[in-house]
N, C-alpha and C positions, 0 to 999 in steps of 0.2 A: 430774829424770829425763829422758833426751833423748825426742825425739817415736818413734823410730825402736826403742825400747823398749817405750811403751806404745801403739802401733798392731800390732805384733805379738804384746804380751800380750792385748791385745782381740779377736786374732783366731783365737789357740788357743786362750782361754775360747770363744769361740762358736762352735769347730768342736768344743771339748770336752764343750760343754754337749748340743748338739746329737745327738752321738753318741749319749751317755749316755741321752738321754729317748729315742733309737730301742732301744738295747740290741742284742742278736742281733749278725749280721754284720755290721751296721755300724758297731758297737759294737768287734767282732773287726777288723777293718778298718783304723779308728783307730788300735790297737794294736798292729796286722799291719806299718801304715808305722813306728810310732814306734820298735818296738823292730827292726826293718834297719835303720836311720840311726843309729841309739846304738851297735849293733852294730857299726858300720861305721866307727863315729867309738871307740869304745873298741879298735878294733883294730888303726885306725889307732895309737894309744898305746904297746899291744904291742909293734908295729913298730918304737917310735922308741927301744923299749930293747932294740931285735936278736933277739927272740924271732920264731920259727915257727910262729904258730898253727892250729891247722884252722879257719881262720876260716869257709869257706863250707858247711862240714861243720855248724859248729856254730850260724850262720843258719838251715839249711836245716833243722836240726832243734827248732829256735826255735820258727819259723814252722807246725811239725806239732801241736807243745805247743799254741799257740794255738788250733789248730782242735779238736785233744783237749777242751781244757776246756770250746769252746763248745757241745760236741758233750755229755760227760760230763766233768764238771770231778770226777767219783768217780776217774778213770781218769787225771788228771793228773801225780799223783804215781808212779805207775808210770813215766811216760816217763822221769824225772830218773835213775834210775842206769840204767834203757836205751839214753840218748840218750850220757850220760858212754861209760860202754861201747865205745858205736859211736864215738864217739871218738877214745878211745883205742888201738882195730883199726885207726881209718882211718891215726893218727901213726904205727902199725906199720910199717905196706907202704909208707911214702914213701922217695924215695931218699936224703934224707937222714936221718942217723936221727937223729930227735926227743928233746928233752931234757927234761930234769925239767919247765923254765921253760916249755918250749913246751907241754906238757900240762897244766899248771896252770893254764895264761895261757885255754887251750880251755875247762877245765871253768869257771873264773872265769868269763869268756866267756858262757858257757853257763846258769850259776846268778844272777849280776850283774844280766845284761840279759836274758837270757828269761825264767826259771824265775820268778824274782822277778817282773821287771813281769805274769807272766803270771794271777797273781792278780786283779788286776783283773777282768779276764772273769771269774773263777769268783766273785767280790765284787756282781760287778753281774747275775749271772747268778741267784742265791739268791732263790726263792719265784717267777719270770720266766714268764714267758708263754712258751709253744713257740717255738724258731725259726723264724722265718719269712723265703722267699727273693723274697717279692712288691715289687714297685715300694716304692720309699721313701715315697710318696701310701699307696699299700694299707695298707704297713706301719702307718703312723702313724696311717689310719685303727682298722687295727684294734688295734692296741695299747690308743691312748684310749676305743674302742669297750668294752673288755674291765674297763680303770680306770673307765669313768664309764658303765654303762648305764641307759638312759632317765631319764637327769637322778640317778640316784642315787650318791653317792660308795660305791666299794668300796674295800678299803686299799690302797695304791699298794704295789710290789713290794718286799718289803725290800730286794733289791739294791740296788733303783732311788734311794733315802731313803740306803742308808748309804752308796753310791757319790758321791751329792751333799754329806751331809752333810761326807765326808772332803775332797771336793774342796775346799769350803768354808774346812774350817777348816786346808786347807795353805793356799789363796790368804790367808789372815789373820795363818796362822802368816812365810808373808815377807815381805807389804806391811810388814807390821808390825816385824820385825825389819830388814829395809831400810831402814822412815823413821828408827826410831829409831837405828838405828846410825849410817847418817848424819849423822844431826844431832847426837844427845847420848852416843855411843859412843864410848867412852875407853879402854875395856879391853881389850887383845887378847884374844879367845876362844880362838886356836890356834894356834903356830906353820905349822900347815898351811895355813889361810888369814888373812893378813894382817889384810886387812880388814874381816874380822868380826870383832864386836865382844862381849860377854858382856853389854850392857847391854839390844842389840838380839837376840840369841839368849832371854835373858829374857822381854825382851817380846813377842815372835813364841810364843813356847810359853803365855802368859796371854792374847794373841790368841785362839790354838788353842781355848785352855780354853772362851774366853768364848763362841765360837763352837758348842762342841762341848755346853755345859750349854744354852744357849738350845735348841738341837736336840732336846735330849733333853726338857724341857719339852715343848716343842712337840709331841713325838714319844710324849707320855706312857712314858716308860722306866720302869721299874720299878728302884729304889734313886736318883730321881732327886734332887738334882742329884749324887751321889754317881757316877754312871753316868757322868753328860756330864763331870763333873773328870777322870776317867781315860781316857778316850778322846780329852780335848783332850791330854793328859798324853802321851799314846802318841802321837799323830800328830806335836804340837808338837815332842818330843825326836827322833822318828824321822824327819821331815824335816830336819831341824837335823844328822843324824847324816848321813843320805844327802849333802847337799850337802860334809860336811867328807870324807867316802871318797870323792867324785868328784875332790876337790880333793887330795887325797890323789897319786890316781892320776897328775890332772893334770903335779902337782909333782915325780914321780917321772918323767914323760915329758918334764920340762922346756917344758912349754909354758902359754900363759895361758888357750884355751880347748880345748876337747875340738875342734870345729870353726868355721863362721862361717854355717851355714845359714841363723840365725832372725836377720835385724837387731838389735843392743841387746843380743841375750841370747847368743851366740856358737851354740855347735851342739846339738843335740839334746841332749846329757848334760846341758850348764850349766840347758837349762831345765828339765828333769827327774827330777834327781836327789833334789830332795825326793819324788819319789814313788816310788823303787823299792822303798825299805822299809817304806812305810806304807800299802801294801797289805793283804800275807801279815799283818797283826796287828791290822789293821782286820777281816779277815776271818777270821781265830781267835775276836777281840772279840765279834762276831756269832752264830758258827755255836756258839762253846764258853762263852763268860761270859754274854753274855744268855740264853739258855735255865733255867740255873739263876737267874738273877732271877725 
């Protein structure tokens, strides 16, 4: 694995981890950058197959989603067919008039890289400590203040647990299918990506798993290890899923990476793609399956 891969996986695990234990805005933040440069780099894509997007229409209204959900993540799902909407009015009044491709390519746009990643905040946001707009020191004082007072453990925030926990088991779900395919991957997985391989898509998803039951142990879940099987199960396959639709996209734009921002990893999409689906169903998993446990 070159060095110039893993000095920059090292550095978005620890600006990701980081985040995550502040939660709130800077949390929103994180998020706020990640999904304008994916936007930017999926748009570019658009472009290179002649299509018209409302691209900065549909950034613009990204970026209000995000603050929606950290604000009231009850109120988020309102935005999506408001935001399509507004849209679709804006592709109206342009001088050129707008085509099927070019409206699709917006709402895609829109539901792909916003809607989707925007789960996360409302994931990491569930049982949270108010938001708070105090110095990053304040902040973290008071967050831990809040998790640990006068020496006593209180229960850390479910977001905070499943937001980790998920991180977790995608970083396992493609160490793991990387080494092995690399090395003992024989099988093509898809004509959409070459070079995955079905031996290491395997093993990246019993990664996931293995990661996901230990958590849940640890986590006392109720139907355990029955609980941690299916939640490695969802993440495993739905990162597995996200990276073969980026690759999808890719291959329809005819190009190798979405862009070349991150060293090693090419642009925002390539490194992120395991995560846009395994959000929204990380946080269904939570707010609608575990309760009835």
């Amino acid at each position: 694995m070159p060095w110039s891969r893993i000095f920059s996986g090292i550095i978005a695990i620890a600006l990701a981890l980081s985040a995550t234990l502040l939660g709130g805005w800077y949390f929103t933040l994180l998020f706020a950058v990640i999904i304008f440069l994916g936007q930017q780099e999926y748009f570019n894509l658009v472009r290179a197959k002649g299509m018209a997007p409302a691209a900065k229409t549909t950034m613009f209204v990204s970026q209000v989603l995000l603050v929606i959900c950290t604000l009231d993540g009850s109120l988020a799902d309102a935005v999506m067919p408001l935001a399509g909407t507004f849209i679709c009015f804006y592709l109206l009044f342009q001088p050129k008039m707008a085509t099927i491709a070019d409206i699709s390519a917006s709402i895609l746009g829109l539901f792909y890289t916003g809607y989707l990643p925007s789960y996360w905040v409302r994931l990491r946001s569930i049982n949270g400590i108010a938001i708070n707009n105090s110095p990053i020191s304040d902040y973290w004082f008071k967050t831990w203040s809040e998790i640990l007072p006068a020496g006593h453990f209180n229960p850390v925030p479910q977001g905070l647990i499943a937001t980790l926990l998920t991180f977790i088991c995608i970083w396992a779900a493609d160490i793991g299918a990387y080494i092995i395919g690399k090395f003992f991957g024989k099988t093509p997985l898809s004509e959409i990506s070459p070079k995955k391989t079905l031996e290491g898509a395997i093993f990246g998803i019993v990664a996931s798993v293995i990661m996901a039951v230990a958590g849940a142990y640890f986590l006392n879940w109720s139907g355990t290890p029955f609980t941690g099987l299916a939640l490695g199960l969802l993440i495993g396959i739905a990162s597995i899923l996200g990276d073969l639709t980026e690759s999808m996209l890719k291959r329809d734009a005819g190009v190798k990476d979405s862009g070349q921002l991150i060293p090693g990893h090419g642009g925002i999409l390539d490194r992120t793609d395991s995560y846009i689906f395994t959000a929204p169903l990380v946080y269904y998993f939570v707010t609608l399956l575990l309760p009835l446990l």
